[in-house]
N, CA, C and O atoms as a Tinker XYZ file with bonds, in Angstrom:
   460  protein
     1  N    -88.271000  305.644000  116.388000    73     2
     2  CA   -87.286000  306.294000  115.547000    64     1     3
     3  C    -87.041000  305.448000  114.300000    63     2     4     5
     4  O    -86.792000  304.248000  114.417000    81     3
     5  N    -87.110000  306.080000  113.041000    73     3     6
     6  CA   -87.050000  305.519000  112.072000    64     5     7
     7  C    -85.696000  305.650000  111.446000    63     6     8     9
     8  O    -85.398000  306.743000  110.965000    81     7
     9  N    -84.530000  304.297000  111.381000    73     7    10
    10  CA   -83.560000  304.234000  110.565000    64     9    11
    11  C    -83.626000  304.287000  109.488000    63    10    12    13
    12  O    -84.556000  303.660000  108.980000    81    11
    13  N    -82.707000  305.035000  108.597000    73    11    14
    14  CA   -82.439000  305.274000  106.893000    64    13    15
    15  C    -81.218000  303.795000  107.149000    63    14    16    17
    16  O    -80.172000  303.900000  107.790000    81    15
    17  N    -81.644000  302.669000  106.555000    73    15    18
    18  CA   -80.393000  301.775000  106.364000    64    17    19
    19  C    -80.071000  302.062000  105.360000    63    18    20    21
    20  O    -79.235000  301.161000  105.284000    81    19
    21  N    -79.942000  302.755000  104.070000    73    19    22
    22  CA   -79.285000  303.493000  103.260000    64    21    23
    23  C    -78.419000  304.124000  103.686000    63    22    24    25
    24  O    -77.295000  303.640000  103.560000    81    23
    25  N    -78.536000  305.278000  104.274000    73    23    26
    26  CA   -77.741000  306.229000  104.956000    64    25    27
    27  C    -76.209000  305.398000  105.934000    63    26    28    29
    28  O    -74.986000  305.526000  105.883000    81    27
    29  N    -77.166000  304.578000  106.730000    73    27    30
    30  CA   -76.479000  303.591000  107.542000    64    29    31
    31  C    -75.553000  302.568000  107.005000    63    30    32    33
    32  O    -74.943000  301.856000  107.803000    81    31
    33  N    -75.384000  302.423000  105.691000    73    31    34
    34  CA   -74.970000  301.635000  104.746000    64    33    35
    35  C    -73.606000  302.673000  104.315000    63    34    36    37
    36  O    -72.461000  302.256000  104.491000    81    35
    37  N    -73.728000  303.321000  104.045000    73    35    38
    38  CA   -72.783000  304.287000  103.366000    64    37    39
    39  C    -71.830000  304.704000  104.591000    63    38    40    41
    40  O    -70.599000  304.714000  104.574000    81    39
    41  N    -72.908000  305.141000  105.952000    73    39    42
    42  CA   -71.819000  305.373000  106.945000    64    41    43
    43  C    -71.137000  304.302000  107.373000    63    42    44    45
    44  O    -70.295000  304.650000  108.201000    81    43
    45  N    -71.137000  302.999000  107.140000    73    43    46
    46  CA   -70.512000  301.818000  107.423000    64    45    47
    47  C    -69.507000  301.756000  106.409000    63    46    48    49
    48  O    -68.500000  301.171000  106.809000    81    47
    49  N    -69.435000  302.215000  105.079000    73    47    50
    50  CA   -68.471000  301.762000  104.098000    64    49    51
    51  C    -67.289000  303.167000  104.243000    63    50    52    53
    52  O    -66.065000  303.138000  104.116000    81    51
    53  N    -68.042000  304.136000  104.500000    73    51    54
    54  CA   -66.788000  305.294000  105.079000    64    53    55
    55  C    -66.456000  304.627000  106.202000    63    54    56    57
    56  O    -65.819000  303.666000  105.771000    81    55
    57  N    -66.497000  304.537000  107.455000    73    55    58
    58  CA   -65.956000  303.373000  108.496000    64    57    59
    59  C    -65.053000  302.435000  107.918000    63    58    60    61
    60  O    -63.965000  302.006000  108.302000    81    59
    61  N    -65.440000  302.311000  107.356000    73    59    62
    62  CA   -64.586000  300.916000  106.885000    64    61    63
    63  C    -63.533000  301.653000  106.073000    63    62    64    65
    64  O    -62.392000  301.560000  106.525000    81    63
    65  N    -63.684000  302.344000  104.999000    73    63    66
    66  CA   -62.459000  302.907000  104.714000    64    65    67
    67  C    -61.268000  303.547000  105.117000    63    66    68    69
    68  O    -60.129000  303.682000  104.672000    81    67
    69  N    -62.310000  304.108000  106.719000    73    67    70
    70  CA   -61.482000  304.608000  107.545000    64    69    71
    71  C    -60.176000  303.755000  108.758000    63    70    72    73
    72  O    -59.101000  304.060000  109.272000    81    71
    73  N    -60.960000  302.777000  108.747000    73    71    74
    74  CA   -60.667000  302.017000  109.132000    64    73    75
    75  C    -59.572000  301.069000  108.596000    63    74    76    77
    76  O    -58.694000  300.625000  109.335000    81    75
    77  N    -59.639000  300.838000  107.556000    73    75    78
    78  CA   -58.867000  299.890000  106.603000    64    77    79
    79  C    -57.791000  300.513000  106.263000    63    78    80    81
    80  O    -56.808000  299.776000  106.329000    81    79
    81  N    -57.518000  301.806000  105.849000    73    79    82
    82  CA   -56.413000  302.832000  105.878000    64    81    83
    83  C    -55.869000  303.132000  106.836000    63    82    84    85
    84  O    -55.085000  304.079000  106.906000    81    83
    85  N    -56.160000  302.428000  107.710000    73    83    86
    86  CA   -55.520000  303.268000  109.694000    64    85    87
    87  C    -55.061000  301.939000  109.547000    63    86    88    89
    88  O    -54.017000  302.139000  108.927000    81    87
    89  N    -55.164000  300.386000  109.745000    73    87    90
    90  CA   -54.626000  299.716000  110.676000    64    89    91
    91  C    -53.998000  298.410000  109.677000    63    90    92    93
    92  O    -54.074000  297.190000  109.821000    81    91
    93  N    -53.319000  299.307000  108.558000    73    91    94
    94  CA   -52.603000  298.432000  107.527000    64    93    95
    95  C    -52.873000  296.753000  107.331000    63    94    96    97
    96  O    -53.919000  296.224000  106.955000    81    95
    97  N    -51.657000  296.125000  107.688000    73    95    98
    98  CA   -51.480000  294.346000  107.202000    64    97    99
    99  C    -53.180000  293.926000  107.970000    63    98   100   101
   100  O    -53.932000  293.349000  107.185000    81    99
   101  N    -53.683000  294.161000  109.229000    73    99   102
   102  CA   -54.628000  293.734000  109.739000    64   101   103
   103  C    -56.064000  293.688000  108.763000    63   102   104   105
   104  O    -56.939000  292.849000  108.548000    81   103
   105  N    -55.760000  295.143000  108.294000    73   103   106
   106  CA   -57.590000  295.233000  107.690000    64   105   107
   107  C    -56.971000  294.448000  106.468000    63   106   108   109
   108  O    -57.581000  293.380000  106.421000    81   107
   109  N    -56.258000  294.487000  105.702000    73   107   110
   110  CA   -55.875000  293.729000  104.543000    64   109   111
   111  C    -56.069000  292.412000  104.880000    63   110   112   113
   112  O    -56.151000  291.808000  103.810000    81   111
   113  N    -56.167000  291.766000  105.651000    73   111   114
   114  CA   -55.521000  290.861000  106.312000    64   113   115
   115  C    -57.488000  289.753000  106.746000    63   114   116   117
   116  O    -57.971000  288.634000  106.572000    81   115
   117  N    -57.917000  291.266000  107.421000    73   115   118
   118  CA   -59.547000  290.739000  108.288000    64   117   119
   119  C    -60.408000  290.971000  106.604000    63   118   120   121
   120  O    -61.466000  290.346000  106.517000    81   119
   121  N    -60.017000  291.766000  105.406000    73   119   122
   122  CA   -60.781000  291.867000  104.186000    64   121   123
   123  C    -60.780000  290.472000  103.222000    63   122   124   125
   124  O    -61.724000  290.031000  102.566000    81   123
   125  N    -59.264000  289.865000  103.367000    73   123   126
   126  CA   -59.145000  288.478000  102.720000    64   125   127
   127  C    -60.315000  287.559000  104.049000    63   126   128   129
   128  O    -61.379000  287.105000  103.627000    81   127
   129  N    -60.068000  287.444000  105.088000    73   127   130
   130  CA   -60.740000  286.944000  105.725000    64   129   131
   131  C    -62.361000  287.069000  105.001000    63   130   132   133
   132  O    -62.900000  286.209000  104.306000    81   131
   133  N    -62.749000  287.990000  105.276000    73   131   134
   134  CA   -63.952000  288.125000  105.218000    64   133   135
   135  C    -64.339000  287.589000  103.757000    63   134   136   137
   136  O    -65.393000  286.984000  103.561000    81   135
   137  N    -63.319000  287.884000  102.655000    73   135   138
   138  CA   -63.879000  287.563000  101.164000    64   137   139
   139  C    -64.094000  286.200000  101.229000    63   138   140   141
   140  O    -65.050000  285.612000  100.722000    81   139
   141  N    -62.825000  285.505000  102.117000    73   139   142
   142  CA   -62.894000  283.852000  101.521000    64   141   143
   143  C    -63.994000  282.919000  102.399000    63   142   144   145
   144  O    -64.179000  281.720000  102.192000    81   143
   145  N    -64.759000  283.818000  103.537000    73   143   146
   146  CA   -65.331000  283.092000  104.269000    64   145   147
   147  C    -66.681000  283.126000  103.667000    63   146   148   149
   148  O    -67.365000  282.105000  103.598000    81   147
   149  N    -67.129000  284.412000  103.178000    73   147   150
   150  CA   -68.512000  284.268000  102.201000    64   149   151
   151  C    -68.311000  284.259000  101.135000    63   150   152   153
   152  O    -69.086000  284.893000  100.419000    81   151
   153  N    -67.500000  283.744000  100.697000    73   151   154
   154  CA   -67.500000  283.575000   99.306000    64   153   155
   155  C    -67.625000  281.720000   98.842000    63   154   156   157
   156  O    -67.354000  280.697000   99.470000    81   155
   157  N    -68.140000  281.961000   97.519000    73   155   158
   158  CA   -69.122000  280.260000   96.905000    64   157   159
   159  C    -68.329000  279.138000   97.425000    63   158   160   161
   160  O    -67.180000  279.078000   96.988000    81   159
   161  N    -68.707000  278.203000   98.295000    73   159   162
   162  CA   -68.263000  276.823000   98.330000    64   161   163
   163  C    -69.072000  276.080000   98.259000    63   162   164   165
   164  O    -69.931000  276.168000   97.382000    81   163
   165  N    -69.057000  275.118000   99.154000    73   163   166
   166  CA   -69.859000  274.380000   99.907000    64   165   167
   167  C    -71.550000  274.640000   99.914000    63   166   168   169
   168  O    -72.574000  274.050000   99.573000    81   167
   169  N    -71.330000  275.321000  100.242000    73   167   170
   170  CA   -72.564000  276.780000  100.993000    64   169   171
   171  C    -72.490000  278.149000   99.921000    63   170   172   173
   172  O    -71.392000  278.672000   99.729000    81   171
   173  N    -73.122000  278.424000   99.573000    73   171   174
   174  CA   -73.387000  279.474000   98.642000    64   173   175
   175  C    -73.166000  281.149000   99.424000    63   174   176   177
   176  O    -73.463000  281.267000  100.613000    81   175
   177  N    -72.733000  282.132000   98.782000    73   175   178
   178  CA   -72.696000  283.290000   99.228000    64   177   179
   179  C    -73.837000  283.458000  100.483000    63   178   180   181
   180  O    -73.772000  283.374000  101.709000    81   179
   181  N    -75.223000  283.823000   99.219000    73   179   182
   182  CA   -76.464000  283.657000  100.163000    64   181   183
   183  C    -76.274000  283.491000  101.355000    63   182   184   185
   184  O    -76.208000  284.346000  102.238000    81   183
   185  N    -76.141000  281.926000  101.459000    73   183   186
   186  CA   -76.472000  281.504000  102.848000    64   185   187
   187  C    -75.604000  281.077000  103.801000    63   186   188   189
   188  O    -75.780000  280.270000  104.713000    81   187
   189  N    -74.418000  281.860000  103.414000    73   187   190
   190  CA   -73.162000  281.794000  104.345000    64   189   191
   191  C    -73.614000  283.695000  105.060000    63   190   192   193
   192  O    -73.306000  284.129000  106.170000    81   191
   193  N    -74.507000  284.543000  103.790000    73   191   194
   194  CA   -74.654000  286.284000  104.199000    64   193   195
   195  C    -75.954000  285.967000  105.511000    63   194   196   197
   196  O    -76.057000  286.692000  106.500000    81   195
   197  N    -76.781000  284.857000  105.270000    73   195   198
   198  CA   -77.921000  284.772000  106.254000    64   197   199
   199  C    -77.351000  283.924000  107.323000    63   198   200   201
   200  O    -77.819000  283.922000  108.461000    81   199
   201  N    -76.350000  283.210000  106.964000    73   199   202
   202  CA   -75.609000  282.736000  108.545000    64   201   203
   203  C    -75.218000  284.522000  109.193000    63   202   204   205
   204  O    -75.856000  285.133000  110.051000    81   203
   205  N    -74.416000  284.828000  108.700000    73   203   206
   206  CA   -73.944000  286.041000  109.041000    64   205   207
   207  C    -74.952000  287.368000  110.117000    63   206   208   209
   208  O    -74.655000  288.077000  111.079000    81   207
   209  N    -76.087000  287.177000  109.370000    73   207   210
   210  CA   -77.037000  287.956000  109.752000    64   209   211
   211  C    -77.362000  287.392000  111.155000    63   210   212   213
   212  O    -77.271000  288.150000  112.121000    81   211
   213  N    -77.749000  286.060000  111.325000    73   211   214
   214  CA   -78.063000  285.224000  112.393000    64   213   215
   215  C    -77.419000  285.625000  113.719000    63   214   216   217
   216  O    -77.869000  285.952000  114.818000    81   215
   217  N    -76.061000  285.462000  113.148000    73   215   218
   218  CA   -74.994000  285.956000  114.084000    64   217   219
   219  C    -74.928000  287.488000  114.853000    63   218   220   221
   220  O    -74.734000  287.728000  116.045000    81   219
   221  N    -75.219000  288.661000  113.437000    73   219   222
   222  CA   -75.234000  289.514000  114.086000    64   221   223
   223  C    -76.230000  289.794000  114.899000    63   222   224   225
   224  O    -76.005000  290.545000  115.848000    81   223
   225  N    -77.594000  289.228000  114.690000    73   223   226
   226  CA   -78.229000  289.330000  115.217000    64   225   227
   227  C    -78.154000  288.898000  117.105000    63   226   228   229
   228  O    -78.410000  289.628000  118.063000    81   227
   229  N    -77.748000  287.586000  117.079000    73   227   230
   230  CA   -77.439000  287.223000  118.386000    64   229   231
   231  C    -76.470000  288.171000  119.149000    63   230   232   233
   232  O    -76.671000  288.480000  120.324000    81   231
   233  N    -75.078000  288.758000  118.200000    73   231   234
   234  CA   -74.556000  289.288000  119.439000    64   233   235
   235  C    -74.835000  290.680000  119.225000    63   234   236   237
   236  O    -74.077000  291.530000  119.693000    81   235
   237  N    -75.816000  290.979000  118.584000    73   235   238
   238  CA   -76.165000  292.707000  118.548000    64   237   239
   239  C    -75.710000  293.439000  118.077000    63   238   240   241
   240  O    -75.759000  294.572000  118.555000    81   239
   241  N    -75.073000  293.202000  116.973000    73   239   242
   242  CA   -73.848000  294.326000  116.173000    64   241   243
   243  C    -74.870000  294.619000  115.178000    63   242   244   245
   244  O    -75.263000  293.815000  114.333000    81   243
   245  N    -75.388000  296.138000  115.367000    73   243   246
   246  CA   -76.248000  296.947000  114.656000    64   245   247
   247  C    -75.194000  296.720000  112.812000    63   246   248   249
   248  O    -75.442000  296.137000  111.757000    81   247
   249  N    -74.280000  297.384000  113.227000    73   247   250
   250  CA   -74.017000  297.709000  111.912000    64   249   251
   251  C    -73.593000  296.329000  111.782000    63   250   252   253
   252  O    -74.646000  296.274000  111.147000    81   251
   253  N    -73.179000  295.333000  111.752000    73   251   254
   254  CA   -73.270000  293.916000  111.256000    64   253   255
   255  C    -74.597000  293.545000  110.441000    63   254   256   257
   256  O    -74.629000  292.885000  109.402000    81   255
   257  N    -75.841000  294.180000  111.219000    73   255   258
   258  CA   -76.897000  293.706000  110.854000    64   257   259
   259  C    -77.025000  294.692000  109.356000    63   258   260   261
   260  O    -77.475000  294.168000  108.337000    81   259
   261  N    -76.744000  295.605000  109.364000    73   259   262
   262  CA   -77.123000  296.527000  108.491000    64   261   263
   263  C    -76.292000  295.680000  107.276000    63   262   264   265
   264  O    -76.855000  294.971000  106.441000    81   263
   265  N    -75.198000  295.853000  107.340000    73   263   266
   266  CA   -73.636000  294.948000  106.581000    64   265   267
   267  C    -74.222000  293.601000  105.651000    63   266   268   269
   268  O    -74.043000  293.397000  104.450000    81   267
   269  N    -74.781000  292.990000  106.381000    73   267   270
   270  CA   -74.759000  291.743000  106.108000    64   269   271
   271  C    -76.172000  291.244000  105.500000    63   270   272   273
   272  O    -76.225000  290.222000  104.816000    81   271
   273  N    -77.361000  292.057000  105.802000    73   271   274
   274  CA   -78.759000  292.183000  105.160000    64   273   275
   275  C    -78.648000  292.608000  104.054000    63   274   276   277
   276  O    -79.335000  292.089000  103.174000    81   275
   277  N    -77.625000  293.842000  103.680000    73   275   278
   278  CA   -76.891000  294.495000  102.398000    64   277   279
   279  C    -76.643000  293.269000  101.771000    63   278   280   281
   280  O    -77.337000  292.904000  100.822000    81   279
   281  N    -75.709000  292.593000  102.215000    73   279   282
   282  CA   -75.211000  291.944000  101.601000    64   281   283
   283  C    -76.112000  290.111000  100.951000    63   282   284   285
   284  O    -75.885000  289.435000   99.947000    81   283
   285  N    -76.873000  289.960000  101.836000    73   283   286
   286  CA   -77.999000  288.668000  101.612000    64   285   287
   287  C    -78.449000  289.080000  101.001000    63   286   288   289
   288  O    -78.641000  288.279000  100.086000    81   287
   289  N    -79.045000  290.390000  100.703000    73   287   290
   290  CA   -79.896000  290.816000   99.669000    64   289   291
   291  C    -79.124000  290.792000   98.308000    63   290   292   293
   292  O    -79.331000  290.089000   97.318000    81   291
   293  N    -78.418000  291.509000   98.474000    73   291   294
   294  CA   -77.176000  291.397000   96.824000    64   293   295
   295  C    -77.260000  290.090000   96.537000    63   294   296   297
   296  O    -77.748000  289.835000   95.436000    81   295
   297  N    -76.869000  289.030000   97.324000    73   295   298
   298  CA   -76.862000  287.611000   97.138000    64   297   299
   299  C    -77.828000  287.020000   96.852000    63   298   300   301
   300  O    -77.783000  285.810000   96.629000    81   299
   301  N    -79.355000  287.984000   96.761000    73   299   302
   302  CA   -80.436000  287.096000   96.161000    64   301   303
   303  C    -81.670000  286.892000   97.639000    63   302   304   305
   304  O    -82.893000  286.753000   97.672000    81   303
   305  N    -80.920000  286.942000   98.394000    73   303   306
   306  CA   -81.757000  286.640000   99.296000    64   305   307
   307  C    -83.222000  287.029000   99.282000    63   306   308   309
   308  O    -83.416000  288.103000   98.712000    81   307
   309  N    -84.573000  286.283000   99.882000    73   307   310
   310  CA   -85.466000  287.304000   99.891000    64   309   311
   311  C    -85.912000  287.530000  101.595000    63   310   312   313
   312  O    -85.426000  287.225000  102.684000    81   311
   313  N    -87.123000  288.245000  101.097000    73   311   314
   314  CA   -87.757000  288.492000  102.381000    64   313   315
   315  C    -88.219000  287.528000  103.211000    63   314   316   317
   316  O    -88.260000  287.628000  104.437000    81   315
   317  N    -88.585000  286.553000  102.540000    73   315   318
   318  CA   -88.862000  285.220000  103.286000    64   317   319
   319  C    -87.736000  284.003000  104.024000    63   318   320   321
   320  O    -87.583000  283.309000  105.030000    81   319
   321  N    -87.191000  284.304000  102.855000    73   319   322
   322  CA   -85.336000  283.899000  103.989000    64   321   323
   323  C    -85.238000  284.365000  104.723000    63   322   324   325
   324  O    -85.599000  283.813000  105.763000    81   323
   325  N    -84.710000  285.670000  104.795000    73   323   326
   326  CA   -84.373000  286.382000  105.533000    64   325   327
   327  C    -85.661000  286.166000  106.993000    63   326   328   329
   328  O    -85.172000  285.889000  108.088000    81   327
   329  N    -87.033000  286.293000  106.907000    73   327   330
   330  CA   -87.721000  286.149000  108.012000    64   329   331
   331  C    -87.294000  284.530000  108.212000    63   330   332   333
   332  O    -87.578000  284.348000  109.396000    81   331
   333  N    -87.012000  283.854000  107.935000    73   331   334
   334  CA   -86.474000  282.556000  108.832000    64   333   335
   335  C    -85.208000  282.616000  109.179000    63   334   336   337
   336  O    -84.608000  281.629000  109.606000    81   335
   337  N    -84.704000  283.702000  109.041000    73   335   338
   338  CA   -83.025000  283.795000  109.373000    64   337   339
   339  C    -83.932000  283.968000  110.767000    63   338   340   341
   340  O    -84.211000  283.043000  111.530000    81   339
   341  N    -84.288000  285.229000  110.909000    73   339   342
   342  CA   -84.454000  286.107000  112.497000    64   341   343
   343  C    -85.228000  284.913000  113.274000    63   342   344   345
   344  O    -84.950000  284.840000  114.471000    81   343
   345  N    -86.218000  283.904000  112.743000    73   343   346
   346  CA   -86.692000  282.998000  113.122000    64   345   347
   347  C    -85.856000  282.246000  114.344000    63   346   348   349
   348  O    -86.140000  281.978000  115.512000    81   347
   349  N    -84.344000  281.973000  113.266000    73   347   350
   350  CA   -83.481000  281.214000  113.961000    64   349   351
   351  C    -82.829000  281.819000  115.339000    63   350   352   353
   352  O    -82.537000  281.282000  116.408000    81   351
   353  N    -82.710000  283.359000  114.790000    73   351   354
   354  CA   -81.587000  284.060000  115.731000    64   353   355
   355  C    -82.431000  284.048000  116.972000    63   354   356   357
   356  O    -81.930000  283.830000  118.075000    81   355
   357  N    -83.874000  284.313000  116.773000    73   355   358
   358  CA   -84.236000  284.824000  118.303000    64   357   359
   359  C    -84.552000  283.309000  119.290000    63   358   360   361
   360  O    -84.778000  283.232000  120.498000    81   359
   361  N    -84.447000  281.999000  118.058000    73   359   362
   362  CA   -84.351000  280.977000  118.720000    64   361   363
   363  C    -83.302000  280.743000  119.735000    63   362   364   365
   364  O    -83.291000  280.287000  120.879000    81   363
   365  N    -82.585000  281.129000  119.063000    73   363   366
   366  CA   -80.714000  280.838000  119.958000    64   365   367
   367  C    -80.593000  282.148000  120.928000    63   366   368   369
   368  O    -80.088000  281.983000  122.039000    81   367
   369  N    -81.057000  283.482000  120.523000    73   367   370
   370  CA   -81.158000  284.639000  121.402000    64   369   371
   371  C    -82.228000  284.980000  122.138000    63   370   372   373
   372  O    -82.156000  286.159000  122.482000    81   371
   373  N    -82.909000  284.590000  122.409000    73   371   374
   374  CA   -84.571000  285.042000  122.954000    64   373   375
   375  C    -84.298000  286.679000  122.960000    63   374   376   377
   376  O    -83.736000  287.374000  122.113000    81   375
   377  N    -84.850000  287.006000  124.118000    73   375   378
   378  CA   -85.561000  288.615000  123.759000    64   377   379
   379  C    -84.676000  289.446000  123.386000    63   378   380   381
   380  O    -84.992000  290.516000  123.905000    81   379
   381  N    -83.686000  289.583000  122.744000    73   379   382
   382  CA   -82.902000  290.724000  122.425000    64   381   383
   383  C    -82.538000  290.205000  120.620000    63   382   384   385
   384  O    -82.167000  290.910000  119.682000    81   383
   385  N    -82.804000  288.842000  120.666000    73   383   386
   386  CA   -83.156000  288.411000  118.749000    64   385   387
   387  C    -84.433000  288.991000  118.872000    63   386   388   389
   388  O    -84.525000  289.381000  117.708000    81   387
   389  N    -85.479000  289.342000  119.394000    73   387   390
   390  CA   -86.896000  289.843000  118.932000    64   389   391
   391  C    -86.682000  291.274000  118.352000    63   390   392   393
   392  O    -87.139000  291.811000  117.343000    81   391
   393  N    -85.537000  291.869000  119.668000    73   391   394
   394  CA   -85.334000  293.150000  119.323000    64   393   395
   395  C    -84.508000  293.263000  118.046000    63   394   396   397
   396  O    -85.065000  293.903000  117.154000    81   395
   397  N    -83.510000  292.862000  117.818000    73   395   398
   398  CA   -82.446000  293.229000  116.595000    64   397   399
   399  C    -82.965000  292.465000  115.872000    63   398   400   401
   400  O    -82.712000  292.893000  114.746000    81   399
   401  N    -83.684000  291.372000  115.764000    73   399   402
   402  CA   -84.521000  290.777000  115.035000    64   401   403
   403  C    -85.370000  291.986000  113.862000    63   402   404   405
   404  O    -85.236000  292.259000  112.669000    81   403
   405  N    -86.053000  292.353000  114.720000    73   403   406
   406  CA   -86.907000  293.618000  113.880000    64   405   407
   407  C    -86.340000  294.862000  113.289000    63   406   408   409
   408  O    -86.958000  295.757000  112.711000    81   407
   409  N    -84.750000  294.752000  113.586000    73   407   410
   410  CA   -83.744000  295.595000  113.029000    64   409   411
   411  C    -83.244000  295.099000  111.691000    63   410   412   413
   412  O    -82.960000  295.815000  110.730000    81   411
   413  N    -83.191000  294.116000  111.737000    73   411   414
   414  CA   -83.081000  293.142000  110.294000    64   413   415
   415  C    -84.072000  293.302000  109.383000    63   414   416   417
   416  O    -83.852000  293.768000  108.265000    81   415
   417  N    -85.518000  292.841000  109.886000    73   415   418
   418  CA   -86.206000  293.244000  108.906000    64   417   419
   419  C    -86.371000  294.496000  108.200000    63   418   420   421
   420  O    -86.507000  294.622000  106.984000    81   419
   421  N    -86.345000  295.462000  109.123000    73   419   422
   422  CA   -86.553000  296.838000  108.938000    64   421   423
   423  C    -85.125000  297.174000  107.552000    63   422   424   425
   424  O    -85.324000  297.653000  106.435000    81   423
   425  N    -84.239000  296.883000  107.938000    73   423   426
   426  CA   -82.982000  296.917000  106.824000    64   425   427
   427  C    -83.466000  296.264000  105.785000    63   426   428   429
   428  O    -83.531000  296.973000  104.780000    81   427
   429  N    -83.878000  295.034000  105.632000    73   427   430
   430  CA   -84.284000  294.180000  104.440000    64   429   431
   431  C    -85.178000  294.748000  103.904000    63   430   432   433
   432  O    -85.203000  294.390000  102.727000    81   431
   433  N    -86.161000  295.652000  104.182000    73   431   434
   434  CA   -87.368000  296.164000  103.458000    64   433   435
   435  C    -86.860000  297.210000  102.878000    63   434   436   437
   436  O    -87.286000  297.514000  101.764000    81   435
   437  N    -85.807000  298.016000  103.521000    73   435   438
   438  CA   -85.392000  299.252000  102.314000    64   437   439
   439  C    -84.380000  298.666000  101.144000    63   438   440   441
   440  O    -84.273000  299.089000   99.993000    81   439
   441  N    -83.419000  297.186000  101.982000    73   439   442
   442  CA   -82.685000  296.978000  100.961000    64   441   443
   443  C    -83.101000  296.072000   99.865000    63   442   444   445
   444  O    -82.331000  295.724000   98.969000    81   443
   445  N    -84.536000  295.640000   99.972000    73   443   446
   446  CA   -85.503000  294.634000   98.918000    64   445   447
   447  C    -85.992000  295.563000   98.334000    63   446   448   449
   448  O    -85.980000  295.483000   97.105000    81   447
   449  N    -86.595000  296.768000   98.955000    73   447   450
   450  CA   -87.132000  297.480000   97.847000    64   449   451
   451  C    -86.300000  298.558000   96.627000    63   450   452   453
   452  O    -86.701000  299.166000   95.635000    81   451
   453  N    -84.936000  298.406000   97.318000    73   451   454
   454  CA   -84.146000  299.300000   96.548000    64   453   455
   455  C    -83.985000  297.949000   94.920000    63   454   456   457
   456  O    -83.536000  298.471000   93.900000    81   455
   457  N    -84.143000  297.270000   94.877000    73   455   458
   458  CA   -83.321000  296.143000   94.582000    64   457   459
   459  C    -84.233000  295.807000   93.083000    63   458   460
   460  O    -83.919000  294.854000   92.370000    81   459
């Protein structure tokens, strides 16, 4: 079965709107979170978005993976990062990083080629 991560992208940002309008001070609250944690320090957007990916990858959050490949890519990321991100994840995850592993890439190739 072939995913549109386009499609999957958009249904994540309606989610989220939906979401963010339902559960007031919290989503306001998990959105500052989220800005100040990938955002430039130390560690650059980039590679705070390919930590991110790593992560989703290990604990399997499809739309994390979708989210956050979006987002490494915006940040510059390439395809070759990104294949040493999944490198890492299926290190720390064995067979289920192989699987969402190849869910990553598959996102990165529509969102590199949109780009």
């Amino acid at each position: 079965m072939t995913v549109n991560y386009n499609d999957e992208m958009n249904a994540l940002n309606a989610s989220y709107k939906q979401v963010f309008s339902s559960v007031g001070e919290a989503g306001t609250g998990f959105r500052q979170l989220h800005a100040d944690a990938v955002a430039d320090g130390v560690l650059d957007s980039k590679t705070k978005e390919l930590m991110a990916v790593a992560v989703a990858i290990s604990i399997r959050c499809e739309g994390c993976i979708t989210d956050h490949v979006y987002n490494a890519v915006k940040a510059g990321a390439t395809e070759e990062e990104i294949n040493e991100t999944v490198k890492v994840a299926m290190m720390m995850s064995g067979g289920p990083g192989v699987i969402y592993g190849g869910k990553a890439l598959a996102a990165a190739k529509t969102f590199l080629a949109a780009k």
